[in-house]
Biopython code that builds the backbone (N, CA, C, O; Angstrom):
import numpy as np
from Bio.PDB.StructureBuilder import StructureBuilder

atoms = [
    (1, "UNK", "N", (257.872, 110.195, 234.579)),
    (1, "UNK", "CA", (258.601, 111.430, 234.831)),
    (1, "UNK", "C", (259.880, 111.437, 234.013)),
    (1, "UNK", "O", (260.660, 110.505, 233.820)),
    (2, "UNK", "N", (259.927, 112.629, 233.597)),
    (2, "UNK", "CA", (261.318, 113.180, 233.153)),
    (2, "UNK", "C", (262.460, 113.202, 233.355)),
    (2, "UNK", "O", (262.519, 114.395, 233.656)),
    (3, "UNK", "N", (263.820, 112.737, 233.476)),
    (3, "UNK", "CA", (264.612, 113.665, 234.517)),
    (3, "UNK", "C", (265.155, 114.986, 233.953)),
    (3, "UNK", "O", (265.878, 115.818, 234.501)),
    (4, "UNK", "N", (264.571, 114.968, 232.587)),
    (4, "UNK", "CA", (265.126, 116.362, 232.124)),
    (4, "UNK", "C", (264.472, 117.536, 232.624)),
    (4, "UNK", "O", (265.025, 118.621, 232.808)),
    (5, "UNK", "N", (263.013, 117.208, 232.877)),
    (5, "UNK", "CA", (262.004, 117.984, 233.219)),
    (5, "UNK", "C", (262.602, 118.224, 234.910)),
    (5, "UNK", "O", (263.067, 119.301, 235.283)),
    (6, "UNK", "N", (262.507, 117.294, 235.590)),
    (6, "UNK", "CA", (262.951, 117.270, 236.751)),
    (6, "UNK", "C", (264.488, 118.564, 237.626)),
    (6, "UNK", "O", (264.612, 119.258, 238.635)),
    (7, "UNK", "N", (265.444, 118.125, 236.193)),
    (7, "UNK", "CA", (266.304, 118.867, 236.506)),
    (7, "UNK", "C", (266.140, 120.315, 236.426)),
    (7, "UNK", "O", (266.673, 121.074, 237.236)),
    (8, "UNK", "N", (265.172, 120.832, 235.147)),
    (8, "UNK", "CA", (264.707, 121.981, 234.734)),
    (8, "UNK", "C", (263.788, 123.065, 236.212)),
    (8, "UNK", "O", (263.926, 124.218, 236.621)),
    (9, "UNK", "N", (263.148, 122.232, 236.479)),
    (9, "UNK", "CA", (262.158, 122.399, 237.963)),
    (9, "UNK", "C", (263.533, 122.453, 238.947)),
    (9, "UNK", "O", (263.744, 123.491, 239.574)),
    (10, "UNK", "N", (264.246, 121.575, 239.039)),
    (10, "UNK", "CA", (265.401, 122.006, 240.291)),
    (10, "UNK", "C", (266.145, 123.091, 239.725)),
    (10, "UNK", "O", (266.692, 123.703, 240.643)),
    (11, "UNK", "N", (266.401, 123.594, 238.600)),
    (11, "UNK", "CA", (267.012, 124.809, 238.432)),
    (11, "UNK", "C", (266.133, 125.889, 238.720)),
    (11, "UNK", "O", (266.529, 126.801, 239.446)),
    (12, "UNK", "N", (265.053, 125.895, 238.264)),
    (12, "UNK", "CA", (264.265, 126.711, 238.251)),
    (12, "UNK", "C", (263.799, 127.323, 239.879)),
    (12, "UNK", "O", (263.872, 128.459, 240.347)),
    (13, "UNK", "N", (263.380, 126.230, 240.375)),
    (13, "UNK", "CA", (263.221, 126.418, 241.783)),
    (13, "UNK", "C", (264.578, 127.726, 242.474)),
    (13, "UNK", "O", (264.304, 128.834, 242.934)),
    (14, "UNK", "N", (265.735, 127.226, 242.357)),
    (14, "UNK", "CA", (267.102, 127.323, 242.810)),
    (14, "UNK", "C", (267.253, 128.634, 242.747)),
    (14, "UNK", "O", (267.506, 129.411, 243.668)),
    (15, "UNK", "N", (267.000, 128.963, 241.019)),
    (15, "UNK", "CA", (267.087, 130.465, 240.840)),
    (15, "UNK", "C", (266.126, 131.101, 241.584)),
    (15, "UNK", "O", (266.498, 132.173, 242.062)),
    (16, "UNK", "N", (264.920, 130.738, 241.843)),
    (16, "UNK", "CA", (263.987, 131.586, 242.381)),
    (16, "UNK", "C", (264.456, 132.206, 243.466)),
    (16, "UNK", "O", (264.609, 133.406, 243.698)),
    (17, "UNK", "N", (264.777, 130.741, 244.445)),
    (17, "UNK", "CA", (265.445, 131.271, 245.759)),
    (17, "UNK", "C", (266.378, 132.525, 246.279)),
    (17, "UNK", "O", (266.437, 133.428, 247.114)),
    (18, "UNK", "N", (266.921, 132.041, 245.400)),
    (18, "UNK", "CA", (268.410, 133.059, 244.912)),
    (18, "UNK", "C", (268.062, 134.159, 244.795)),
    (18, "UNK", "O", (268.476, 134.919, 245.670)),
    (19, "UNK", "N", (267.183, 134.750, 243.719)),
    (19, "UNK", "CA", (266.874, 135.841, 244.211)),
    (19, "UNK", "C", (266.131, 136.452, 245.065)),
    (19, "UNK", "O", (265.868, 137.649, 245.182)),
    (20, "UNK", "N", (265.759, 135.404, 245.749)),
    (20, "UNK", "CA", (265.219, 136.066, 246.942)),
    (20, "UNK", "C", (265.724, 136.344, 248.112)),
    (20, "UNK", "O", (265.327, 137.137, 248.965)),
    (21, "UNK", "N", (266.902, 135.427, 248.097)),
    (21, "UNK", "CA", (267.543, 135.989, 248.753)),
    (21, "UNK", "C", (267.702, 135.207, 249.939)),
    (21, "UNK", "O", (268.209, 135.597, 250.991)),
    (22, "UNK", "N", (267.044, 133.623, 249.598)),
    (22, "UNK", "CA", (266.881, 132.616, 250.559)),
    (22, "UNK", "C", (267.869, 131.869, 250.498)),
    (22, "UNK", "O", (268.399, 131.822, 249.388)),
    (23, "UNK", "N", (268.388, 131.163, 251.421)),
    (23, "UNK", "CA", (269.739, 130.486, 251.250)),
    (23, "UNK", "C", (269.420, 128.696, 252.152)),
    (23, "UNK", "O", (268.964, 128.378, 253.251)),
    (24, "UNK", "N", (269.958, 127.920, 250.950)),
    (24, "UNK", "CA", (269.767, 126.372, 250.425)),
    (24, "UNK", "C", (271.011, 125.613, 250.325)),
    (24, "UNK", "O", (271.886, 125.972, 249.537)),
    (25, "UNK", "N", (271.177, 124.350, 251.243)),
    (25, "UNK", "CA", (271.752, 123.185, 251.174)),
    (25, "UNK", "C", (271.324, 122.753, 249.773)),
    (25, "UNK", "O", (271.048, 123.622, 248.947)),
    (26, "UNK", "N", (271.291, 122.138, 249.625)),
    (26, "UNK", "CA", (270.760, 120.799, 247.869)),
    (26, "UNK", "C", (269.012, 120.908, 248.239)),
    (26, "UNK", "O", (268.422, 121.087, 249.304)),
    (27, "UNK", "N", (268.648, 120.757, 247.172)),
    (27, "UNK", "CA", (267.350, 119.896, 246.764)),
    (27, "UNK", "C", (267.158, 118.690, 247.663)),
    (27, "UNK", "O", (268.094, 117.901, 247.533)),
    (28, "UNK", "N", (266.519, 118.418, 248.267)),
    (28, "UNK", "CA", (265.890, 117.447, 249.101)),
    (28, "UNK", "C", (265.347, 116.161, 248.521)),
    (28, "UNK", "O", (265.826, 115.028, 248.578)),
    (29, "UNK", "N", (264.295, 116.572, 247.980)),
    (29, "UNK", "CA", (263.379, 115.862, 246.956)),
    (29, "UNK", "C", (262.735, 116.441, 245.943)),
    (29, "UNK", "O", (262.643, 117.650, 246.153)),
    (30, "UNK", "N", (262.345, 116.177, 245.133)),
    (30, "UNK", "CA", (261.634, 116.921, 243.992)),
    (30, "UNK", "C", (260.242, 115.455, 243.863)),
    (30, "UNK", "O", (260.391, 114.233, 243.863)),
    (31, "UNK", "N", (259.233, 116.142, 243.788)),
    (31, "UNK", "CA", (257.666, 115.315, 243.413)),
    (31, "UNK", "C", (257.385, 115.841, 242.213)),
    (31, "UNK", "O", (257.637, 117.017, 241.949)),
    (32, "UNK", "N", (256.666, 114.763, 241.120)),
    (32, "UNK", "CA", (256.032, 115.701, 239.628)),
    (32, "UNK", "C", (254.581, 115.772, 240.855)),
    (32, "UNK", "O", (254.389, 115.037, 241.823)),
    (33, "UNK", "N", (253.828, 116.811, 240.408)),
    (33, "UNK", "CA", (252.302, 116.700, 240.365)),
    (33, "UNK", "C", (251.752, 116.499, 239.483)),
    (33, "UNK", "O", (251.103, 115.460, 239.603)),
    (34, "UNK", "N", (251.633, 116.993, 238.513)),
    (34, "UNK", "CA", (250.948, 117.342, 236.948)),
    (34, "UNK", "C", (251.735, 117.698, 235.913)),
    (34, "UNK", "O", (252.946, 117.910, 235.957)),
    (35, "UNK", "N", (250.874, 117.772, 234.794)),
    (35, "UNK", "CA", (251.677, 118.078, 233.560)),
    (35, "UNK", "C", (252.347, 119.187, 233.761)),
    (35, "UNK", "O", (251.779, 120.259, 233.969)),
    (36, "UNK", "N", (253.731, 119.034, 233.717)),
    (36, "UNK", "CA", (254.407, 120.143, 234.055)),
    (36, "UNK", "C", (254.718, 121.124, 235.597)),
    (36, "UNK", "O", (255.497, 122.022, 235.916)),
    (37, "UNK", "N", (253.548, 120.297, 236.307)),
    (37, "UNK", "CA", (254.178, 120.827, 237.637)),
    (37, "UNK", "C", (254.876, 119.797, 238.292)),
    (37, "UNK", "O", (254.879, 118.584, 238.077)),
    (38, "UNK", "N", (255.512, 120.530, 239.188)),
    (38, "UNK", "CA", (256.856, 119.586, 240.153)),
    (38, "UNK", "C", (256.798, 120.639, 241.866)),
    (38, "UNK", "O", (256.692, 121.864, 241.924)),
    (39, "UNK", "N", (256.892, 119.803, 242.905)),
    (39, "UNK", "CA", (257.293, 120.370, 243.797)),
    (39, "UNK", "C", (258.764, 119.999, 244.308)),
    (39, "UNK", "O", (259.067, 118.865, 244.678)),
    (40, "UNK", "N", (259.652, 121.102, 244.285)),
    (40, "UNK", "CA", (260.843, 121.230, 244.408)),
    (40, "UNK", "C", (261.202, 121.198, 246.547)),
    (40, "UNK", "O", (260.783, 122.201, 247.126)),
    (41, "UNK", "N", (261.717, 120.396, 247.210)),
    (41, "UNK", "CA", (261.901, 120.979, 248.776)),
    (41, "UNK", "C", (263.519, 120.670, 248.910)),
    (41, "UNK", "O", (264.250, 119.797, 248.441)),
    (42, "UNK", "N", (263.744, 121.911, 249.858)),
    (42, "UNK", "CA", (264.813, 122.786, 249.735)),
    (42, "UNK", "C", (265.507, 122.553, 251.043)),
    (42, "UNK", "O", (264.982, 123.320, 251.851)),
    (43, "UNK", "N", (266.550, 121.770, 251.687)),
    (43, "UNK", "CA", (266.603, 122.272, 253.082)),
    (43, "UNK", "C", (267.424, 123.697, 253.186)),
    (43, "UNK", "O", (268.281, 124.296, 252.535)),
    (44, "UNK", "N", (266.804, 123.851, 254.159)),
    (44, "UNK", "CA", (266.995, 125.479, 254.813)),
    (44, "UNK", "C", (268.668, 125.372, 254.794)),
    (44, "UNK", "O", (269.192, 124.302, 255.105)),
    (45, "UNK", "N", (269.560, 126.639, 254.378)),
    (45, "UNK", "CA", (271.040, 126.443, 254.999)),
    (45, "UNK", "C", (271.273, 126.265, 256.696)),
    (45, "UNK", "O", (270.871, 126.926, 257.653)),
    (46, "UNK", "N", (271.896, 125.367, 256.610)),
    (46, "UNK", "CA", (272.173, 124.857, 257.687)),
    (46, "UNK", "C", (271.654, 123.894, 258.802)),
    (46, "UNK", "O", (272.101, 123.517, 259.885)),
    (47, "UNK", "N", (270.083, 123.564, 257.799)),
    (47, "UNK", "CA", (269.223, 122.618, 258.866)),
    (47, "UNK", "C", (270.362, 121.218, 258.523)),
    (47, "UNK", "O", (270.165, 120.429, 259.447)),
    (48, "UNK", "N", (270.925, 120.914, 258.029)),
    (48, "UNK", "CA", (271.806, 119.625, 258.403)),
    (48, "UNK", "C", (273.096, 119.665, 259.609)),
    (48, "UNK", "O", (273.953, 118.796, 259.772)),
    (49, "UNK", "N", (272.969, 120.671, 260.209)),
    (49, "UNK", "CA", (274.028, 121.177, 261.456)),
    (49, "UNK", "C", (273.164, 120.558, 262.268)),
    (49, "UNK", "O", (271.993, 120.935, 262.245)),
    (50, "UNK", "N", (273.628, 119.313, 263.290)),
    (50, "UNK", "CA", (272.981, 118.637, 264.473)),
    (50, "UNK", "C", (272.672, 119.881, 265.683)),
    (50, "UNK", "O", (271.697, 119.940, 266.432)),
    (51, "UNK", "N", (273.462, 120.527, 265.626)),
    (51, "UNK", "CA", (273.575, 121.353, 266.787)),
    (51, "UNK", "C", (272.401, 122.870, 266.184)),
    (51, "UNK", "O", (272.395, 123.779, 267.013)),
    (52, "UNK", "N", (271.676, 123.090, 265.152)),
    (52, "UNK", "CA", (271.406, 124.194, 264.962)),
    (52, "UNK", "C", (269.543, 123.550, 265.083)),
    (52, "UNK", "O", (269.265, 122.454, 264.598)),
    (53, "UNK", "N", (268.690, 124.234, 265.631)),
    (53, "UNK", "CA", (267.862, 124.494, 265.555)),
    (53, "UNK", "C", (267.053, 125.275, 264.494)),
    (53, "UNK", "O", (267.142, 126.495, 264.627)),
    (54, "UNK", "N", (266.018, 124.694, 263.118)),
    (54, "UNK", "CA", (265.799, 125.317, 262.131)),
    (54, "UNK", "C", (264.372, 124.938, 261.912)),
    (54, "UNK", "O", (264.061, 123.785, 261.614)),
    (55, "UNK", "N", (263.462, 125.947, 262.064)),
    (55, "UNK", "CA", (262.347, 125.751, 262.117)),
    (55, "UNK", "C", (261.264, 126.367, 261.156)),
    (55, "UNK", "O", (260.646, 127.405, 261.393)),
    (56, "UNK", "N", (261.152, 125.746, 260.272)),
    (56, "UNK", "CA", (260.989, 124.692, 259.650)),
    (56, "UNK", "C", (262.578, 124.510, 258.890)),
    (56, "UNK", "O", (263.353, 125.439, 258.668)),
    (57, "UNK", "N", (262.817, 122.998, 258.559)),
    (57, "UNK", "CA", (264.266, 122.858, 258.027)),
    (57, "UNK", "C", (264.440, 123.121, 257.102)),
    (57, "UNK", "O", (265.625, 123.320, 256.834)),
    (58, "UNK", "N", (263.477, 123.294, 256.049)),
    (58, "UNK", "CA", (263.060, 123.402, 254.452)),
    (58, "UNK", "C", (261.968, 124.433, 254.137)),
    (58, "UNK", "O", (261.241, 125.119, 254.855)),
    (59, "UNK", "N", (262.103, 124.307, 252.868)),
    (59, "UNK", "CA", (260.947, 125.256, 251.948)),
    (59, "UNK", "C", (260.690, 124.107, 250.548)),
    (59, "UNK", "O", (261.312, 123.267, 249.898)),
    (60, "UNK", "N", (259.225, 124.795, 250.641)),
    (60, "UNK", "CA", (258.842, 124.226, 249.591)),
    (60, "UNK", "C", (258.763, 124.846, 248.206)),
    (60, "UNK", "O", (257.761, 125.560, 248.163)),
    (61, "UNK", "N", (259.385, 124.849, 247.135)),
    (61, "UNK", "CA", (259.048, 125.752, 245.804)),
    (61, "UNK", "C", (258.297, 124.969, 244.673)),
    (61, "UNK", "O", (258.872, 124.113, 244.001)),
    (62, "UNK", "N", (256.703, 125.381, 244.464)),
    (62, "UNK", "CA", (256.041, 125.045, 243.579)),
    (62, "UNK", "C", (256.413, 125.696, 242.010)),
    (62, "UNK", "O", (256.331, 126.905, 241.794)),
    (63, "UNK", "N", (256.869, 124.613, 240.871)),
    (63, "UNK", "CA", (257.585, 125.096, 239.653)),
    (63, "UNK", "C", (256.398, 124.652, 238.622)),
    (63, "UNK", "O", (256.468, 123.464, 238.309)),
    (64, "UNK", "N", (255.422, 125.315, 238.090)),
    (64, "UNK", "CA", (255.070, 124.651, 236.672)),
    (64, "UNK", "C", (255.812, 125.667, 235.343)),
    (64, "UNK", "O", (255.811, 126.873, 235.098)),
    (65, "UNK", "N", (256.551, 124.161, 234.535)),
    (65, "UNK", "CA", (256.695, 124.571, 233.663)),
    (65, "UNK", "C", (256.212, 125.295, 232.187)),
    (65, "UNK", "O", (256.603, 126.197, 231.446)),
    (66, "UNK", "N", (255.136, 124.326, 232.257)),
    (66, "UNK", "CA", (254.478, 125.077, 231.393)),
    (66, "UNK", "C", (254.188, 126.285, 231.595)),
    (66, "UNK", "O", (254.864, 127.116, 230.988)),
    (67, "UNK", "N", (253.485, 126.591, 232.182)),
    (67, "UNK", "CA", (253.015, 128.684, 232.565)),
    (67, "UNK", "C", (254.493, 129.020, 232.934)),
    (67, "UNK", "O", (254.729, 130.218, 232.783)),
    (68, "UNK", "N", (255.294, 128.464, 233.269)),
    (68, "UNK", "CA", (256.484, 129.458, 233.931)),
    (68, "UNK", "C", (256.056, 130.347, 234.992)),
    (68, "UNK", "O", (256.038, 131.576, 234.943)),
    (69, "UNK", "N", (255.711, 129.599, 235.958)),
    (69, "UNK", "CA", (254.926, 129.917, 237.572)),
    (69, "UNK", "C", (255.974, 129.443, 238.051)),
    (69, "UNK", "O", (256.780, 128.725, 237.460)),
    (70, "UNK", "N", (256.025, 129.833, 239.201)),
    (70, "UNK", "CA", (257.320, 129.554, 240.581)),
    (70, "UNK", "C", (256.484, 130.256, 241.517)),
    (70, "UNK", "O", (256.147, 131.437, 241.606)),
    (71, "UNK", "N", (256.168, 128.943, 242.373)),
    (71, "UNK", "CA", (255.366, 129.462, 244.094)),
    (71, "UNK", "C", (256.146, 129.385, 245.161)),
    (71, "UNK", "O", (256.501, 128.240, 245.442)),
    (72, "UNK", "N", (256.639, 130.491, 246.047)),
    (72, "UNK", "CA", (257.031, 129.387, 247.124)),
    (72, "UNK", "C", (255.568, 129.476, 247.960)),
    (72, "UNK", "O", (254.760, 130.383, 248.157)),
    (73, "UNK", "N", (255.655, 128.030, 248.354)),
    (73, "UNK", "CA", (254.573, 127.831, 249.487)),
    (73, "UNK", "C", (254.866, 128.234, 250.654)),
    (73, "UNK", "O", (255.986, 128.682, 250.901)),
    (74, "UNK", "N", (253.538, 128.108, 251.918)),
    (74, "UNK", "CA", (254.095, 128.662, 253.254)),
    (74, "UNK", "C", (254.387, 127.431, 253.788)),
    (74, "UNK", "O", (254.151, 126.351, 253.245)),
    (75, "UNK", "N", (254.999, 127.637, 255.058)),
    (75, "UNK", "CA", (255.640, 126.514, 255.810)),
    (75, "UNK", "C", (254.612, 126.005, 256.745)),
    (75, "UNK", "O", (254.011, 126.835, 257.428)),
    (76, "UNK", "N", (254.379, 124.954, 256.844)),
    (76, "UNK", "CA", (253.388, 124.340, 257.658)),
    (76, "UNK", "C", (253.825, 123.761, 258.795)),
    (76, "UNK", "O", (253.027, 123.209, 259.552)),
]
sb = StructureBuilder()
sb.init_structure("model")
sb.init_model(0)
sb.init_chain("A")
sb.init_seg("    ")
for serial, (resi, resn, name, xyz) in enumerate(atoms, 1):
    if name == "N":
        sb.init_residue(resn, " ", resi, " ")
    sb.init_atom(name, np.array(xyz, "f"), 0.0, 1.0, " ", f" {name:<3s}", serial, name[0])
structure = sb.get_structure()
């Protein structure tokens, strides 16, 4: 793995969010899958508040670079 690639997928992810209008603590973790794909997870704003209940705490954003695809997945 990359970390250039890596960082590219956490931007990428980030912006997506953004315009959607979803709102994000940091990057969690980032996984490569494949050439060029990465799964980006997001905690939810505010799932690090002990006292807040956030269900699910995160999102997941699927980034391949190559096609320039951005998924968000559903929450399981």
């Amino acid at each position: 793995m990359n970390a250039m690639f890596e960082n590219r997928a956490i931007s990428a992810a980030k912006a997506f969010t953004i315009e959607r209008g979803l709102r994000f603590e940091e990057p969690i973790s980032v996984q490569h899958l494949a050439d060029g794909r990465y799964q980006v997870t997001l905690a939810v704003e505010g799932a690090s508040d002990p006292n807040a209940v956030i269900d699910p705490p995160e999102f997941i954003v699927q980034v391949d670079l190559e096609r320039n695809e951005i998924t968000l997945m559903p929450a399981m």
